[in-house]
C-alpha positions as a Markdown table, in Angstrom:
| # | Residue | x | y | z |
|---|---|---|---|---|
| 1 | Unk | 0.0 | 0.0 | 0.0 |
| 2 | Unk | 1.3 | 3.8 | -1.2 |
| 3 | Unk | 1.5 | 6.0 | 2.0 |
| 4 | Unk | 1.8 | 9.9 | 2.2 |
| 5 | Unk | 3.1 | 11.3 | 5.7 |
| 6 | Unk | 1.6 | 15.1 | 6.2 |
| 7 | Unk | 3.5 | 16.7 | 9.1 |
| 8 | Unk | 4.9 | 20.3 | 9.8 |
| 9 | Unk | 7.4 | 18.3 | 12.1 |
| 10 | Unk | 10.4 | 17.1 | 9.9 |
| 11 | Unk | 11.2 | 14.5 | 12.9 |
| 12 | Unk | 7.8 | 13.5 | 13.1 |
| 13 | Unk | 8.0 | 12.6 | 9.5 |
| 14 | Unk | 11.6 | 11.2 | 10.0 |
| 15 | Unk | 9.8 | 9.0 | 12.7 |
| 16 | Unk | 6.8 | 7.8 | 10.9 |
| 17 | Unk | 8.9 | 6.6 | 8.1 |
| 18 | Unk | 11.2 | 4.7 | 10.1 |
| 19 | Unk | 7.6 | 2.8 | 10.9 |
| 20 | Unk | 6.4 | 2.6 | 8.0 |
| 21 | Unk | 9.9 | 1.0 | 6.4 |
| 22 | Unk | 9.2 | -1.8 | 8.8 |
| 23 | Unk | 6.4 | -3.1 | 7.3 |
| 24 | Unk | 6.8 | -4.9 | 4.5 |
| 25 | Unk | 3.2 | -4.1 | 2.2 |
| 26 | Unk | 3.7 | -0.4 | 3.4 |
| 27 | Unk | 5.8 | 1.9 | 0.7 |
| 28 | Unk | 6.3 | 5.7 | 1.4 |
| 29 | Unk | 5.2 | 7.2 | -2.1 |
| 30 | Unk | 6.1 | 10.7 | -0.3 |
| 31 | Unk | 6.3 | 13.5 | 2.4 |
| 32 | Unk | 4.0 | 16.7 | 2.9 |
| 33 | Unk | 5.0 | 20.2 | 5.3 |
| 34 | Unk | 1.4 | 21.2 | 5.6 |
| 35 | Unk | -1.8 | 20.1 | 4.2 |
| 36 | Unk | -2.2 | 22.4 | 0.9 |
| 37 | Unk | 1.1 | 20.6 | -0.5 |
| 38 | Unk | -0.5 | 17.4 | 0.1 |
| 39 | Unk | -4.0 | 18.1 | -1.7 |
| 40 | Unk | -2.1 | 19.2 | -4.6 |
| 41 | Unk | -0.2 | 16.1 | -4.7 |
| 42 | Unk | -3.2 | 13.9 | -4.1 |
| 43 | Unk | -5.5 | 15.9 | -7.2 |
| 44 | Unk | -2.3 | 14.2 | -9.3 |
| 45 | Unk | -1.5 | 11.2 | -7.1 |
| 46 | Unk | -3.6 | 8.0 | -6.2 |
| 47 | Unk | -2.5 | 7.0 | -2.8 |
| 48 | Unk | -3.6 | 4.5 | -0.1 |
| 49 | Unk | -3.1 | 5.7 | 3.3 |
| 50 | Unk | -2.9 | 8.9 | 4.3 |
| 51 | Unk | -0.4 | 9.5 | 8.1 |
| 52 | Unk | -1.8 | 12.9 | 9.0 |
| 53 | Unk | -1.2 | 15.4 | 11.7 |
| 54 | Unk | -4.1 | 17.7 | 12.8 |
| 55 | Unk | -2.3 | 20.9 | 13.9 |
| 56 | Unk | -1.0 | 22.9 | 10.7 |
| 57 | Unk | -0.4 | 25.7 | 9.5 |
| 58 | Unk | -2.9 | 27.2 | 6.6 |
| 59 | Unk | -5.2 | 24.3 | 6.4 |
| 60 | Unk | -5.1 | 21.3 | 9.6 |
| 61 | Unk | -5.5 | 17.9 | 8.9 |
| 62 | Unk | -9.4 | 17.6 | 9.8 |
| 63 | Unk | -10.0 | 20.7 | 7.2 |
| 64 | Unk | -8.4 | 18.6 | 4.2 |
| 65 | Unk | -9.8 | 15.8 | 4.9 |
| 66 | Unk | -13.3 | 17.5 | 4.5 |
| 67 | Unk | -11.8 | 18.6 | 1.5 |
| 68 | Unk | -11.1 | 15.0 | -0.1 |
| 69 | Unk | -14.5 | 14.0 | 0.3 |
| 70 | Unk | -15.5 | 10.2 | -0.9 |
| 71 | Unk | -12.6 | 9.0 | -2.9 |
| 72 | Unk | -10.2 | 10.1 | 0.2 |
| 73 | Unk | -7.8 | 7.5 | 0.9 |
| 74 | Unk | -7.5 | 5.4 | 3.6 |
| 75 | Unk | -6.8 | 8.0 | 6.9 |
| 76 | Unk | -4.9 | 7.4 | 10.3 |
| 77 | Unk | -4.6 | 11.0 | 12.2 |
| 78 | Unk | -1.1 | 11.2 | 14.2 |
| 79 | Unk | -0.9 | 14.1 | 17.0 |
| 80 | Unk | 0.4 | 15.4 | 20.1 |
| 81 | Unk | -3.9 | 16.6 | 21.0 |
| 82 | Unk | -6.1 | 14.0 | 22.1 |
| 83 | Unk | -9.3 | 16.5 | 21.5 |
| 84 | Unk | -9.9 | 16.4 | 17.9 |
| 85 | Unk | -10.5 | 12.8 | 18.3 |
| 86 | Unk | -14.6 | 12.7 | 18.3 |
| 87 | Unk | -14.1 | 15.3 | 14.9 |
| 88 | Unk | -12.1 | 13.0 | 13.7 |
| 89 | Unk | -14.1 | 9.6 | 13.9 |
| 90 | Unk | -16.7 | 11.8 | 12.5 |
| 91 | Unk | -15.1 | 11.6 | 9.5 |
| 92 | Unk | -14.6 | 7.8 | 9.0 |
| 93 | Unk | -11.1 | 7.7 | 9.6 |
| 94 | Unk | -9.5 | 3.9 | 9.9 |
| 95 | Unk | -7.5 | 5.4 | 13.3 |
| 96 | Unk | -6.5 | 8.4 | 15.9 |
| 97 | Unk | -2.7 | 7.7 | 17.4 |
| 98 | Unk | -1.6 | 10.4 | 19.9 |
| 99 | Unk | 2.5 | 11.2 | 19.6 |
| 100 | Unk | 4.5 | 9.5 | 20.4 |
| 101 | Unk | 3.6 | 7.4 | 18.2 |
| 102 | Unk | 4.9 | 3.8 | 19.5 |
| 103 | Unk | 5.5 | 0.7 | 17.3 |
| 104 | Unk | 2.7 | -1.3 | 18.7 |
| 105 | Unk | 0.5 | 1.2 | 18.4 |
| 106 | Unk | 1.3 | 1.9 | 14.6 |
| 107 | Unk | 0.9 | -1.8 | 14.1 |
| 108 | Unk | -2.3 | -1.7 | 15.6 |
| 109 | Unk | -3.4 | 1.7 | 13.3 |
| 110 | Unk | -2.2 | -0.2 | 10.1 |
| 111 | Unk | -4.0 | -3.3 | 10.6 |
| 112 | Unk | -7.2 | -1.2 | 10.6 |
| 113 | Unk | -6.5 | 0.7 | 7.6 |
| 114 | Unk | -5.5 | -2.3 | 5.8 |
| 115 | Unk | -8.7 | -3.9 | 7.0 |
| 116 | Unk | -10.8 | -1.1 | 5.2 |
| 117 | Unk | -8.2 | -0.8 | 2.2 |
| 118 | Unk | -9.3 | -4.4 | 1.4 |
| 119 | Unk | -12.4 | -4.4 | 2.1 |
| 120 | Unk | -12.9 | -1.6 | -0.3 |
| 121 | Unk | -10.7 | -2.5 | -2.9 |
| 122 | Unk | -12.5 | -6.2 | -3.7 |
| 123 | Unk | -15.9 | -5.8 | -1.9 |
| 124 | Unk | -17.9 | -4.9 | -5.2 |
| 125 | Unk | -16.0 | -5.8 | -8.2 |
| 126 | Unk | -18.4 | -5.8 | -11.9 |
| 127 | Unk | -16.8 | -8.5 | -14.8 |
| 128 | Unk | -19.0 | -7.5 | -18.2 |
| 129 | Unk | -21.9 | -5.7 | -16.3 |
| 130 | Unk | -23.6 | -9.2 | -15.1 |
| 131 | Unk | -22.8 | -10.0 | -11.6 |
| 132 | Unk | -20.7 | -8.3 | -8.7 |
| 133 | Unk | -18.8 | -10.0 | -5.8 |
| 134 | Unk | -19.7 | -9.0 | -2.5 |
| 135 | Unk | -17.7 | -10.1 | 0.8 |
| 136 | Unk | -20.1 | -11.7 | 2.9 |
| 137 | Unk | -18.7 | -12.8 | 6.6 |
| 138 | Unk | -15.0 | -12.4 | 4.9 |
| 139 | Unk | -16.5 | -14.8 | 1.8 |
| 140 | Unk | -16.6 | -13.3 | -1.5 |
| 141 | Unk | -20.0 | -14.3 | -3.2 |
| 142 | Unk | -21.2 | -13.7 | -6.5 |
| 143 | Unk | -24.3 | -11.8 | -7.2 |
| 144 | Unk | -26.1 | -11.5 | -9.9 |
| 145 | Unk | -26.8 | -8.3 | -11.0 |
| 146 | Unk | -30.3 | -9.5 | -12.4 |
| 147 | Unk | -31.0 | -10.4 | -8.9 |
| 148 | Unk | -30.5 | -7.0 | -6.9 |
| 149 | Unk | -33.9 | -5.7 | -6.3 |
| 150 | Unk | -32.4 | -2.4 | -4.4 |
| 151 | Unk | -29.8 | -0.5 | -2.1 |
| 152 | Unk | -29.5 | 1.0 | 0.9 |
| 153 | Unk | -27.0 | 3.3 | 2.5 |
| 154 | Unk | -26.5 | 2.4 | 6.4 |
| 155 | Unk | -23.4 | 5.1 | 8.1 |
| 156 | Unk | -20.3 | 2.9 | 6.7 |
| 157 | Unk | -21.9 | 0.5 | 4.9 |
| 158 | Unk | -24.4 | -0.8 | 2.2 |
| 159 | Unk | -27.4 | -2.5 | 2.4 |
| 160 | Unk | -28.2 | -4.9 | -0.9 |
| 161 | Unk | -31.8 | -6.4 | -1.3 |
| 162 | Unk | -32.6 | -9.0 | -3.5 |
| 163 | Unk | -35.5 | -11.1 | -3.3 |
| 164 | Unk | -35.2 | -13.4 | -0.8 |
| 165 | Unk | -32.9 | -11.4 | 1.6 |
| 166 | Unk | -30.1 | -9.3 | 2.0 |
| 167 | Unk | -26.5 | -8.3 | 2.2 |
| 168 | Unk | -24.4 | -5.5 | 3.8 |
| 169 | Unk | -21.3 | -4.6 | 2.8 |
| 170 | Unk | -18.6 | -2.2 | 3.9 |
| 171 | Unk | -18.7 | 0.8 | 1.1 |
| 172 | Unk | -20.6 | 3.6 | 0.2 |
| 173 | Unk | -23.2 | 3.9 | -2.4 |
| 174 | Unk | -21.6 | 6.3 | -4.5 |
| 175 | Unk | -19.0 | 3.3 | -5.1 |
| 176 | Unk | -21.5 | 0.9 | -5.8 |
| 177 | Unk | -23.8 | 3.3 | -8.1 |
| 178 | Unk | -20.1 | 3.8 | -10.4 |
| 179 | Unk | -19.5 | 0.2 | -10.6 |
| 180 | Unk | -23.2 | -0.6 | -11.2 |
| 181 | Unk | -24.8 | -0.6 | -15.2 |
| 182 | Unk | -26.7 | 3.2 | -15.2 |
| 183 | Unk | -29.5 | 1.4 | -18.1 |
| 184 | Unk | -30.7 | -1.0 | -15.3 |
| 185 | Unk | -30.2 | 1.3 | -11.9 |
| 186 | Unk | -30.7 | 4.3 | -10.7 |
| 187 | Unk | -30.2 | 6.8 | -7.8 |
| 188 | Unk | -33.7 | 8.1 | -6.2 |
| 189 | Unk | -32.6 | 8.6 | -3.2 |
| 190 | Unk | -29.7 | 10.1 | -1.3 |
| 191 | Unk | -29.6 | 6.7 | 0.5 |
| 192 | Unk | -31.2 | 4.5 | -2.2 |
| 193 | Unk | -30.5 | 3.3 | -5.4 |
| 194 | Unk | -33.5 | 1.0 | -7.2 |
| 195 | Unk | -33.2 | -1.5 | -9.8 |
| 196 | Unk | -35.3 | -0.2 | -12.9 |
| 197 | Unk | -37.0 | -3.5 | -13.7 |
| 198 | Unk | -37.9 | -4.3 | -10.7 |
| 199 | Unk | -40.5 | -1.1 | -10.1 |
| 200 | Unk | -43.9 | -3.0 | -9.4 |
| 201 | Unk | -45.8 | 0.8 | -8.7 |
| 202 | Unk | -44.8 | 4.1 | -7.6 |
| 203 | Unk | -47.6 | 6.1 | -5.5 |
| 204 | Unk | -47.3 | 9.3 | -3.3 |
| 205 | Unk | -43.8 | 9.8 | -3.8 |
| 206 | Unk | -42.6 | 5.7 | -2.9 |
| 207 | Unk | -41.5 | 3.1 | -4.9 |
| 208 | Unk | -42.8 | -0.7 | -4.3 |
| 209 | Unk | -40.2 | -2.8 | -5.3 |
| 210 | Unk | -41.3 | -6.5 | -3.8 |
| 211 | Unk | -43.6 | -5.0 | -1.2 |
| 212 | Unk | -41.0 | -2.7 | 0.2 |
| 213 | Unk | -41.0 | 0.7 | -0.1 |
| 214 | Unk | -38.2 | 2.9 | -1.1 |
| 215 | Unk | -38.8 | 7.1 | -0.9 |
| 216 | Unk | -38.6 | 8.7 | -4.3 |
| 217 | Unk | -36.1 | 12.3 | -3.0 |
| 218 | Unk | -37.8 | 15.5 | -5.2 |
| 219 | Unk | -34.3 | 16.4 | -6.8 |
| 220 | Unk | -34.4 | 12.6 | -8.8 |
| 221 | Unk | -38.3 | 12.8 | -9.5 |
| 222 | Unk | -37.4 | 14.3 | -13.0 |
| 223 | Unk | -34.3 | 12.2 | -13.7 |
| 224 | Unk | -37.0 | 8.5 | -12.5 |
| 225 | Unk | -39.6 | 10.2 | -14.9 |
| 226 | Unk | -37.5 | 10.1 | -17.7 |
| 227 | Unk | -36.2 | 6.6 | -17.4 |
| 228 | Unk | -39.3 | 4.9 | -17.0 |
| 229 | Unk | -41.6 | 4.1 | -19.9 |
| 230 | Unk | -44.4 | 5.7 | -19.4 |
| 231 | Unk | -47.4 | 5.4 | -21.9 |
């Protein structure tokens, strides 16, 4: 995995390197002074896991990691401040370490991180646009695509419903709505995305797909009418 150290504190960088050297699927791709020089690298630069301090100058560590967004990689916070750490969960980050930062509790930080950089990479994977693998109880299983009825976004992961049950996998929808074929699904719902084919009826503003209902959001309404074919 490609890791980029952020830290205004050359020996805190110096440190976190000597880490990171240690472990053998960890590779420092490069080192940031403050936060600005990192988001300009990363608009260029895919990387994996992000070591980030909180406290910098211009722009902390919490303010670009707003700015990343969805497709931020994999983030473990390192600082000397303790309080930033409910802000910082709050933005799905894989772990807090308070400095020093000690070689079992590195250990500890990167086996999270690689947890979630696995579980994203491979938990929904599309071969020719007719079935996905999901990871179900740390088994990959092969879905049909013809068989997803709908999803739905729960916090950190994703609810998928097909006709007889369903399954819930660690991603966001977002990931799952670019991996999935736009003819056959579509996004009604900040927290919902609907097979086409599978609409039975649509009344006061809800979809029944299979005798469940899924809310209909006013700023898709348009995009739904459009794709369905209405006589």
């Amino acid at each position: 995995m490609d890791c980029l150290i952020i830290d205004d504190n050359k020996m805190a960088r110096t440190a976190m390197n000597q880490l990171i050297l240690k472990v053998t699927d960890l590779t420092v791709v490069g080192e940031c002074a403050d936060a600005m020089e990192a988001y300009n690298l990363l608009q260029a630069k895919s990387v994996d896991i992000l070591f980030l301090d909180i406290e910098m100058p211009e722009m902390t560590g919490l303010e670009l990691t707003r700015h990343l967004g969805d497709k931020k990689p994999v983030i473990i916070f390192t600082t000397s401040k303790k309080e930033y750490a409910v802000d910082a969960f709050e933005l799905n980050v894989a772990d807090y370490i308070v400095k020093p930062v000690t070689a079992p509790r590195f250990l500890q930080a990167v086996e999270k991180a690689r947890e979630i950089y696995n579980s994203n990479k491979v938990d929904v994977s599309v071969e020719e646009k007719e079935f996905v693998f999901i990871r179900d109880n740390g088994i990959l299983k092969r879905l049909l695509i013809e068989d997803i009825h709908f999803m739905e976004a729960m916090g950190d992961y994703v609810k998928v419903f097909t006709l007889q049950k369903f399954h819930a996998i660690h991603t966001t929808l977002k990931n799952v709505e670019d991996k999935l074929p736009p003819n056959k699904f579509l996004r009604v719902h900040r927290s919902y995305i609907v097979a086409l084919n599978k609409i039975e009826k649509i009344e006061e503003g809800t979809i029944v797909i299979n005798n469940k209902t899924v809310p209909v959001a006013d700023a898709y309404r348009n995009t739904l009418n459009k794709k369905l074919n209405i006589l």
